[in-house]
PAZAPA-4460 file (N, C-alpha, C; in steps of 0.05 Angstrom, whole numbers, plus 32768, in hexadecimal, padded with zeros to 4 digits):
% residues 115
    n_x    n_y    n_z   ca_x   ca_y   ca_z    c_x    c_y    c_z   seq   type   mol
   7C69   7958   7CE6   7C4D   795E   7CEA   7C4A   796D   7D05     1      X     A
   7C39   7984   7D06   7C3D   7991   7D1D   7C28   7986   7D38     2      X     A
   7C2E   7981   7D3F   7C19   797F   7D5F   7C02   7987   7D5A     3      X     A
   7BEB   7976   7D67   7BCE   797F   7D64   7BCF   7989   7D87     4      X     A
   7BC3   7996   7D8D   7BBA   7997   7DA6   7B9D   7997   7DAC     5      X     A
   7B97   7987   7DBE   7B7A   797C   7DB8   7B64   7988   7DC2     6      X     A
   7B4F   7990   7DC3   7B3F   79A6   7DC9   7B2E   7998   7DE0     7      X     A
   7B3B   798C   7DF1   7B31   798D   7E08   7B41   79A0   7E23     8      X     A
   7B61   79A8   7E18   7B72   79B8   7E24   7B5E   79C9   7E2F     9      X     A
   7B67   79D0   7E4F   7B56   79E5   7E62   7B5F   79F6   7E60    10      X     A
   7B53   7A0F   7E62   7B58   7A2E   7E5B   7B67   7A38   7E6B    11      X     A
   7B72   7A2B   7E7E   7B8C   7A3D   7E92   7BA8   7A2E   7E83    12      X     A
   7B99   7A16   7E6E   7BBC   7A11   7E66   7BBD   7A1C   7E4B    13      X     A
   7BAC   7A24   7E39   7BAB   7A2F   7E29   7BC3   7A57   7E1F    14      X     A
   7BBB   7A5E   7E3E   7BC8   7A79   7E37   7BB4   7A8B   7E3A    15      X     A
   7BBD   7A98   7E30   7BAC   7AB8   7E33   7BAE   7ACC   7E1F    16      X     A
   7BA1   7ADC   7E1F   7BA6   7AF3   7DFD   7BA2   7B09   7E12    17      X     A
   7BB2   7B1A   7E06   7BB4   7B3E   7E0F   7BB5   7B4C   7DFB    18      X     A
   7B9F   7B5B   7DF9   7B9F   7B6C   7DD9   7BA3   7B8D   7DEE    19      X     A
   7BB6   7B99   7DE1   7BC5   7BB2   7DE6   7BAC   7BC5   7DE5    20      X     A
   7BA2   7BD6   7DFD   7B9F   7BEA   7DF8   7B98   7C00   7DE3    21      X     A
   7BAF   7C01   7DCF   7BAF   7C10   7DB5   7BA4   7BFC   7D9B    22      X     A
   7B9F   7BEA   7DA5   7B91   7BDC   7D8B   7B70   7BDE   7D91    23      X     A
   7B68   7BDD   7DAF   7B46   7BEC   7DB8   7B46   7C09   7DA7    24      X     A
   7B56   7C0C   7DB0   7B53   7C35   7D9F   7B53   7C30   7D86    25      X     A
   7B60   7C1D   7D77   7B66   7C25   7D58   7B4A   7C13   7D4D    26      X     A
   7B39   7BFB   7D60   7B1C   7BF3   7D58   7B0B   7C09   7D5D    27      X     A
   7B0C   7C1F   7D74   7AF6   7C2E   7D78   7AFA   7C45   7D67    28      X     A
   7B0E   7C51   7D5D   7B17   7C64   7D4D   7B09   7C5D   7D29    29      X     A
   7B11   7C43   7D2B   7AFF   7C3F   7D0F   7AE1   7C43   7D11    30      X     A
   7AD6   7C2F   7D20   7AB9   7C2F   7D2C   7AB2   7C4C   7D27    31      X     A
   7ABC   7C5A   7D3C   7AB6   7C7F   7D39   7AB7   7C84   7D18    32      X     A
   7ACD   7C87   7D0E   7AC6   7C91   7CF5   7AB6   7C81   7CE4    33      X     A
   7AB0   7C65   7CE7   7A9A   7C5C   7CCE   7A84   7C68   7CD3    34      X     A
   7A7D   7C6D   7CF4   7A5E   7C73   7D02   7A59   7C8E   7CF6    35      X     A
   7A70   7CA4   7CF2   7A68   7CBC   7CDD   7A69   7CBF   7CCD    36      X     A
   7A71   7CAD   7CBE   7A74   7CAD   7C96   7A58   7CAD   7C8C    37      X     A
   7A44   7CAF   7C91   7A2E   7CB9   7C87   7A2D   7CD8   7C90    38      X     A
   7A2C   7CE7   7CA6   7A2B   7CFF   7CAC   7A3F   7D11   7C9D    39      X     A
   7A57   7D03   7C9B   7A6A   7D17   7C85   7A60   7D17   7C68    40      X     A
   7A50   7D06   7C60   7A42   7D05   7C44   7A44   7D21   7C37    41      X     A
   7A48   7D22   7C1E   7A4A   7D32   7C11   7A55   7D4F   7C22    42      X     A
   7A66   7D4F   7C2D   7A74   7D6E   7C33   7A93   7D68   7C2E    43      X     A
   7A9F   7D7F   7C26   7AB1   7D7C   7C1C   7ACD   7D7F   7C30    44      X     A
   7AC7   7D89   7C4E   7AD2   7D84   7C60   7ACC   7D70   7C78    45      X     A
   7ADF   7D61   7C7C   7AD4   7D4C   7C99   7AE5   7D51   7CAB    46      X     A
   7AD6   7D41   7CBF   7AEC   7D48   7CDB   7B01   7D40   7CDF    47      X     A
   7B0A   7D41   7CF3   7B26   7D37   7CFC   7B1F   7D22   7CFF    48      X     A
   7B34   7D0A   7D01   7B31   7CED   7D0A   7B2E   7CEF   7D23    49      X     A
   7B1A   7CD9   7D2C   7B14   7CD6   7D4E   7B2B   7CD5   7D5C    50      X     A
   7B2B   7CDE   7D73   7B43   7CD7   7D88   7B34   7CCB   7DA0    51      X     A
   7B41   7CB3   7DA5   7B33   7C9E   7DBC   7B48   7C95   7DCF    52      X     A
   7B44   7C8E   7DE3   7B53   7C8F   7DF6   7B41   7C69   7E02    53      X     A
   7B4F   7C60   7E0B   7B38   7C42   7E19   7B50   7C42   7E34    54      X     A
   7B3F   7C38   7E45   7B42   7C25   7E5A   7B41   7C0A   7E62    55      X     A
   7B4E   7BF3   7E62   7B42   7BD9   7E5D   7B4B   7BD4   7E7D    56      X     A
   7B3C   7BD4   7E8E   7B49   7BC2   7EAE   7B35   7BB4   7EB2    57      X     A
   7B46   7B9D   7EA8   7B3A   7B7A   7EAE   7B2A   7B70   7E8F    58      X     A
   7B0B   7B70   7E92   7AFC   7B69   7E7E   7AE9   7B7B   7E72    59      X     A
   7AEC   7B92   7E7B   7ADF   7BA6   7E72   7AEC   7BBE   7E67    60      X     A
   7AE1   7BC4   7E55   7AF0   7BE6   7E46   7AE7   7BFA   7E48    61      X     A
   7AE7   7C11   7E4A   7ADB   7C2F   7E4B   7AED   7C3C   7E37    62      X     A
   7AD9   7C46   7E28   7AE9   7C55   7E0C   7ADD   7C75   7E0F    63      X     A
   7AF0   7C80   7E09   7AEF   7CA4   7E06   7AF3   7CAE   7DE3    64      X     A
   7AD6   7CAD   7DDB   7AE3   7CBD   7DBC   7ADC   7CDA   7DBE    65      X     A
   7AEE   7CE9   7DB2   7AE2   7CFD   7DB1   7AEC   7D0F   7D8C    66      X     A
   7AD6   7D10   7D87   7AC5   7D18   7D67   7AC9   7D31   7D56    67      X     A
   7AC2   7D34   7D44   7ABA   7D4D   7D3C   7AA7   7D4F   7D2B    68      X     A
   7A93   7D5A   7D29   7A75   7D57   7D19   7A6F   7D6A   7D00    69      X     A
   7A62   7D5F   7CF7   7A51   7D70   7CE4   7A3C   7D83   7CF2    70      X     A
   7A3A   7DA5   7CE4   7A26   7DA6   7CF1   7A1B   7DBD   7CD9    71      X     A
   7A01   7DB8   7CD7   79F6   7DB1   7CEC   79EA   7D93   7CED    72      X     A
   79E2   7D8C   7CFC   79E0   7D69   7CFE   79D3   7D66   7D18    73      X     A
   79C6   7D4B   7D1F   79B4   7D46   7D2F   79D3   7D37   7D47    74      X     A
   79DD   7D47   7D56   79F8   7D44   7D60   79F2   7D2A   7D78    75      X     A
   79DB   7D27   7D8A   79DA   7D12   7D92   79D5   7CFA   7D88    76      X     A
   79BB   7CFB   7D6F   79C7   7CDD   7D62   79DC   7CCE   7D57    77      X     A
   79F3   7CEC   7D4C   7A0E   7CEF   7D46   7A17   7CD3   7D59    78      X     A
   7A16   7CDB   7D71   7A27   7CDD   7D8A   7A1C   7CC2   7D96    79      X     A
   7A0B   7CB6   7D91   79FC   7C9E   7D99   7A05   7C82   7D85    80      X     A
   7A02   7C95   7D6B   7A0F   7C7D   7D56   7A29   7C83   7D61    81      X     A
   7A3F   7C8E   7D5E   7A5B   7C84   7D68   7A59   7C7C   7D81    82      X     A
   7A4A   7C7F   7D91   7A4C   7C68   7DA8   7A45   7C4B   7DA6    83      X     A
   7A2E   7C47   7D9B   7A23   7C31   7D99   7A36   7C17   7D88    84      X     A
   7A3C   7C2F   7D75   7A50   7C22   7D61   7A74   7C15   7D64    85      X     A
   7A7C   7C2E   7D79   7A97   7C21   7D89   7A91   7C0D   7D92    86      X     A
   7A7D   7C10   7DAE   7A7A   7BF4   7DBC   7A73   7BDB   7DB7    87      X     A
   7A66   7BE0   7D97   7A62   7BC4   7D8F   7A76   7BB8   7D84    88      X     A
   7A8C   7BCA   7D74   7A9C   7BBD   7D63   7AB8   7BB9   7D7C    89      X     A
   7ABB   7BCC   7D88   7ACF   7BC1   7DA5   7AC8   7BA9   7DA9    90      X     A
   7AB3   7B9F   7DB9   7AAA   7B82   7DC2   7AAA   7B6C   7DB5    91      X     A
   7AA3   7B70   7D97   7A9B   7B61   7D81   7AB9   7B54   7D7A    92      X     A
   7AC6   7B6C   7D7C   7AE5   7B60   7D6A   7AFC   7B59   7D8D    93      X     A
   7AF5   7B6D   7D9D   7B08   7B54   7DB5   7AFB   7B47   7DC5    94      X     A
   7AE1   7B41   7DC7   7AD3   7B33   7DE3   7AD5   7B3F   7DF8    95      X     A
   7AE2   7B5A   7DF2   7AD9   7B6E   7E16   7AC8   7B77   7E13    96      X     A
   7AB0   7B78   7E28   7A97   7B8C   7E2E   7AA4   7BA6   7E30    97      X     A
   7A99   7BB2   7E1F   7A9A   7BDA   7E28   7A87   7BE1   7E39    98      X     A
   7A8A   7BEB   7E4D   7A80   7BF4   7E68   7A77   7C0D   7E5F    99      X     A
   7A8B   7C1F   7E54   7A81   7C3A   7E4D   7A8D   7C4D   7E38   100      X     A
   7A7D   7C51   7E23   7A88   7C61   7E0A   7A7D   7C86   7E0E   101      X     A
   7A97   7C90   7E16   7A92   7CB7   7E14   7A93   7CBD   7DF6   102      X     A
   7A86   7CD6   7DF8   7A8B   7CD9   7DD6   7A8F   7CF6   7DDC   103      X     A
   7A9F   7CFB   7DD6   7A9F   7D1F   7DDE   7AA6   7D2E   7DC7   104      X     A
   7A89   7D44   7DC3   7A94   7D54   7DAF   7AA8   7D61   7DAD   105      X     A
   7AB3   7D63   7D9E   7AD8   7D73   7DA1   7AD9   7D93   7D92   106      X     A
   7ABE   7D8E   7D76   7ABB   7DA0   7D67   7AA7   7D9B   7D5B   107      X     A
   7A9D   7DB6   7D4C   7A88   7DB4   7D37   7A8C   7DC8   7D27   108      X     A
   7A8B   7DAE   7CFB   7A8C   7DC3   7CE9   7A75   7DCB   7CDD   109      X     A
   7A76   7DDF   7CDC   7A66   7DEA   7CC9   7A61   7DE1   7CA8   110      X     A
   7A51   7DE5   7CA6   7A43   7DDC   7C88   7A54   7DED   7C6F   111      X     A
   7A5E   7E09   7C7F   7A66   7E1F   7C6D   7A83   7E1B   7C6F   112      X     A
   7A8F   7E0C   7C82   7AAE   7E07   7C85   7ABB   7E1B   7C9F   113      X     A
   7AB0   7E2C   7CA7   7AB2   7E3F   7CBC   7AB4   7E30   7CD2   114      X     A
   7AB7   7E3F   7CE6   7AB7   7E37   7CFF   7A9F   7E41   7D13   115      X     A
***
């Protein structure tokens, strides 16, 4: 029978968790693309997958996505929902506060497929 350990154990004997870097990017990378799956609605080309970059020093994260849009399109609400939307699902799924989400346009397609 395996050991119970009893839940009064103090949190310095417990341990610690370190979630990598590249697993912040691969929650905010999703986040980004669910936040535009309505804006790609019905066109028959979409963008590139987000590319995000994070910083985690200490208890806080700063995430860098940067996008590519529909256009034409209302590009700051674009740009507000993929922020709003990283930072909640970053926090939500590791318990770090995001300090600051960039969203940088990278590109914009056209309706006609052009450039």
């Amino acid at each position: 029978m395996p050991a119970v350990v009893p839940p009064s154990t103090a949190a310095d004997r417990r341990g610690s968790l370190r979630v990598a870097d590249r697993v912040f990017a691969k929650i905010a990378a999703r986040a980004a693309r669910d936040a535009l799956d309505g804006a790609w609605a019905g066109r028959a080309e979409r963008g590139a997958p987000p590319r995000v970059s994070v910083s985690v020093p200490g208890r806080t994260a700063t995430v860098r996505v940067g996008v590519e849009l529909p256009f034409p399109a209302d590009l700051a609400a674009l740009a507000r929902q993929v922020r709003d939307r990283v930072a909640g699902q970053v926090a939500a799924l590791t318990g770090i506060r995001v300090a600051e989400v960039t969203v940088v346009v990278e590109r914009l397609l056209p309706a006609t497929g052009g450039e």
